[in-house]
C-alpha positions in Angstrom: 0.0 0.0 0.0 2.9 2.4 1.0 4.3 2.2 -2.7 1.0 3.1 -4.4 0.9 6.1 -2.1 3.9 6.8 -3.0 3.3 6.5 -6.3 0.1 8.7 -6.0 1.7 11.5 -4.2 4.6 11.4 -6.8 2.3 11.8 -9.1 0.4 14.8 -7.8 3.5 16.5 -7.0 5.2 16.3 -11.0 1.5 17.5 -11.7 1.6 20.1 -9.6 5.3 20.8 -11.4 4.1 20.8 -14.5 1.0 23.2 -13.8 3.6 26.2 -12.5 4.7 28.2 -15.4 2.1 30.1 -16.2 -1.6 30.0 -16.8 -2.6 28.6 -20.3 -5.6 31.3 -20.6 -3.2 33.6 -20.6 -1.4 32.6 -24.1 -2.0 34.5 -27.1 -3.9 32.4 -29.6 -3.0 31.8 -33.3 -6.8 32.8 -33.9 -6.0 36.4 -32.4 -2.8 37.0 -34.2 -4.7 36.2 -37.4 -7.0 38.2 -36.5 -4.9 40.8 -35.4 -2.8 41.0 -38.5 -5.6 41.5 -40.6 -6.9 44.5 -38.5 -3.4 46.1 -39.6 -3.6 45.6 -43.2 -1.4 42.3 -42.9 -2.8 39.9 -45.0 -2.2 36.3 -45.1 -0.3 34.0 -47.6 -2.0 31.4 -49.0 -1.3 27.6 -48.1 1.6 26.6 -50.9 2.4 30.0 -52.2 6.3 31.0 -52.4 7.8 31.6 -49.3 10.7 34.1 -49.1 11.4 33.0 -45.8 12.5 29.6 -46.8 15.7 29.9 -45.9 14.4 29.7 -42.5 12.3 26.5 -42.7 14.8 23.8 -41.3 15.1 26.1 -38.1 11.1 26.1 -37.0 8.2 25.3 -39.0 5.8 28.1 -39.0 2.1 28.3 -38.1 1.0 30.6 -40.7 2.7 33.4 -43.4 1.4 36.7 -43.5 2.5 39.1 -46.0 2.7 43.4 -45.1 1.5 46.0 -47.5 5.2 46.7 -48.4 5.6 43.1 -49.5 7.7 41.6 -46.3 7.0 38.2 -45.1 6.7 37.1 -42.2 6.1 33.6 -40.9 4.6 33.3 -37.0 5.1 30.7 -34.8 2.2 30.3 -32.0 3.4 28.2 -29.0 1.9 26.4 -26.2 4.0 27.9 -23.9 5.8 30.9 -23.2 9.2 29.1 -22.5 8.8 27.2 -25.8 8.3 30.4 -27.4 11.6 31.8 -25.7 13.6 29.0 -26.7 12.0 28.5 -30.4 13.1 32.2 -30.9 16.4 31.7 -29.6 17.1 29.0 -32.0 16.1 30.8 -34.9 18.0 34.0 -34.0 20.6 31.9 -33.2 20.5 30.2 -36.9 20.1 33.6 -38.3 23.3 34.7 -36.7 25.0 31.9 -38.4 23.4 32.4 -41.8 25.0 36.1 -41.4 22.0 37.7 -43.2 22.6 41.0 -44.7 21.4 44.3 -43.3 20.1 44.1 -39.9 21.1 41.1 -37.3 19.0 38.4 -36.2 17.3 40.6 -33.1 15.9 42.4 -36.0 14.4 40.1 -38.0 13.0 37.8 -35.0 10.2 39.2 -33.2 8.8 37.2 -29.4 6.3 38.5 -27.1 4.4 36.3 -24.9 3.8 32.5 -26.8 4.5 33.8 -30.1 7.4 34.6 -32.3 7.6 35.9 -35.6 10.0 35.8 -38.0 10.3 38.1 -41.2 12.0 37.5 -44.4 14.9 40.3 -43.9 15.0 43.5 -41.5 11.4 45.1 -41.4 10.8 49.0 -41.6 9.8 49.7 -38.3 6.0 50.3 -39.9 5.9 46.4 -40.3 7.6 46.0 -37.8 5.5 47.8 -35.0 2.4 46.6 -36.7 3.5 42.8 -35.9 4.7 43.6 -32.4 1.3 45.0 -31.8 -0.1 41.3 -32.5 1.9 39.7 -30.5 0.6 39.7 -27.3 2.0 41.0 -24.1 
């Protein structure tokens, strides 16, 4: 009996863990940032269209491309977590260092507020650029 207590309250406690971190109602959704976008002009790229961003697609694999009125993409990642989003953005900023993109570096071109992280094609103009944050979250 003692071990299936055990067992139980080992249980509870890697729940109880798990549960710290944040509360899930606070994340941003991918439905909002959609949404959001839009509301800004930012319209979305349809499912197979030509990515720009390619270069970027063996680093994360985005949730959705959105395209701004001056023709910059962006591809948006929307996380479960806030520390997943921390880390996915570290990894691509990380593999944009290492591409050495032109222009701006990587802390231009990769954008993470709350669960989400955005990522554009090269350095925005800081129109885009704001208009994205403002989708974000946070």
């Amino acid at each position: 009996m003692s071990r299936s207590l055990a067992a139980l309250a080992w249980i509870g406690f890697t729940a109880l863990l798990v549960g710290c971190g944040g509360d899930e109602a606070d994340l941003v959704s991918e439905k909002s940032v959609r949404d959001c976008l839009a509301d800004t002009g930012i319209g979305l790229q349809p499912q197979g269209a030509p990515d720009s961003a390619a270069g970027f697609a063996p680093f994360f694999a985005p949730d959705f491309t959105a395209q701004t009125k001056s023709g910059q993409t962006v591809n948006v990642v929307v996380e479960g977590s806030v520390e997943r989003a921390r880390r996915t953005a570290a990894h691509v900023r990380s593999a944009v260092a290492s591409l050495g993109t032109s222009g701006s570096g990587a802390g231009a071109i990769v954008l993470s507020t709350e669960n989400v992280v955005a990522v554009f094609s090269r350095a925005p103009s800081v129109a885009d650029r704001d208009a994205v944050r403002s989708c974000l979250g946070g």
